[in-house]
N, C-alpha and C positions, 0 to 999 in steps of 0.2 A: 205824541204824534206817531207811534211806533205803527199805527195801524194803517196810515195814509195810504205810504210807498205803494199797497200793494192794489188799490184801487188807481194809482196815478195812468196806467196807459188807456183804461178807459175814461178818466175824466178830460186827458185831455185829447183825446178822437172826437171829446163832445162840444171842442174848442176849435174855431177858424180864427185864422192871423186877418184881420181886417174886415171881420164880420162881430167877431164875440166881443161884446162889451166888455166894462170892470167890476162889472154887477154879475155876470156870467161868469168871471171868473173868481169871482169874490164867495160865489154860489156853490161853486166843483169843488176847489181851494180851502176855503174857509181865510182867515186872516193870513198875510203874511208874515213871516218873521221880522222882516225888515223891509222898508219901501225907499228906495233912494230918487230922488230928482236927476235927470239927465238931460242933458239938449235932444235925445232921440222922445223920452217922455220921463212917465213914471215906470220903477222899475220894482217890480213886487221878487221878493224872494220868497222860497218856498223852500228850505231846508230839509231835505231826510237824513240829516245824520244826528246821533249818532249808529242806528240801528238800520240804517238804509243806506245806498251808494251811491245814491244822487242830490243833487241838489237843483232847483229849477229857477230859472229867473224869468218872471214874464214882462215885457215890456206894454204899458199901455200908451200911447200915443195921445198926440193931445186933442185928437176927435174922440176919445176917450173910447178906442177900439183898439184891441189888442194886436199889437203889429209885430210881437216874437214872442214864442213857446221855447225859450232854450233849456235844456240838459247840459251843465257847465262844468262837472268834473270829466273832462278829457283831455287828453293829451296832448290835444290842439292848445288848448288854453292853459297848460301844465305847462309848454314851453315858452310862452308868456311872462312865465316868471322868474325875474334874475337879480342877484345879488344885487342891493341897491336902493330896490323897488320898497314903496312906501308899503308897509303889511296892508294899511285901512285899504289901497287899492289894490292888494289880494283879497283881503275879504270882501270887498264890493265885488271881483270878477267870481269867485268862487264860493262864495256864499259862509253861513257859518262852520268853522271844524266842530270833525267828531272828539277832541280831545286837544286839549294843549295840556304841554308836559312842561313846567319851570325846572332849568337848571339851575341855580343861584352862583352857584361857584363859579360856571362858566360865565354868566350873565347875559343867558340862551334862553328863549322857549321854543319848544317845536309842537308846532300847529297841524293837528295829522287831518287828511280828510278818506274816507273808504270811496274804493271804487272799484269799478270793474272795467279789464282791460280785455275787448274782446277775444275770442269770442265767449270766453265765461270764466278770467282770469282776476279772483280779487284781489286787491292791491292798494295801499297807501299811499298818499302822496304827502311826505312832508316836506313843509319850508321850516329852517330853523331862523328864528329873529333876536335880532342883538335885541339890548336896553335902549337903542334908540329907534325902537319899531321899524326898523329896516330890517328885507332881506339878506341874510346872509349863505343860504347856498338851500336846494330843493332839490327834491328827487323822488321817487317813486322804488316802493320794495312788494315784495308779495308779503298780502296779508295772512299771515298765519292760523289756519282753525277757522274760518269763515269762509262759509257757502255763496256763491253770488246770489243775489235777487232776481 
């Protein structure tokens, strides 16, 4: 999917919250990564990591019209996450990582996702998870050797 990202701000300028279907976005998009059930609707993910810095979540609604276009790695939704926190509901708010790293000895993994901090600042955000898929502490570093998108 390396080649998406770079098509994404036109596909979705060609998308309205409350007009564009899930055949319209099914159309721009192609398949989701993952589609979750929520009380607001369905919730299609759109992954560009690990070679991209976004990740998008579109909500369809149950008139089966799209009622959110979000961009979810920011730091709005970065401080959302705190030690504690069940991973599977970090992964449903922020989509798939670009990498997870097992530590066995510690009995860690850390879940890294690329981003850009504006105004054109790339940057990681990881959460480290025990062996009982909880949060144990998150943060953000600069990404090293890579260009923003």
């Amino acid at each position: 999917m390396f080649w998406l990202f770079g098509c994404d701000p036109k596909r979705i300028s060609e998308l309205e919250e409350g007009v564009s279907t899930e055949a319209d976005v099914r159309s721009r998009f192609g398949e989701p990564e993952n589609v979750w059930d929520t009380p607001a609707g369905r919730v299609f993910e759109y992954n560009r990591q690990p070679q991209g810095q976004k990740n998008y979540m579109i909500t369809i609604g149950a008139d089966g019209k799209m009622s959110a276009l979000r961009q979810v790695l920011t730091p709005e939704n970065f401080a959302k996450v705190t030690p504690g926190m069940p991973v599977e509901e970090v992964r449903r708010m922020l989509g798939k990582p670009a990498r997870r790293t097992p530590y066995p000895l510690k009995q860690q993994t850390e879940w890294d996702w690329r981003w850009v901090q504006p105004p054109n600042s790339p940057m990681v955000f990881t959460v480290t998870v025990d062996d009982a898929q909880r949060v144990v502490s998150a943060g953000s570093s600069p990404d090293r050797g890579v260009e923003a998108n």
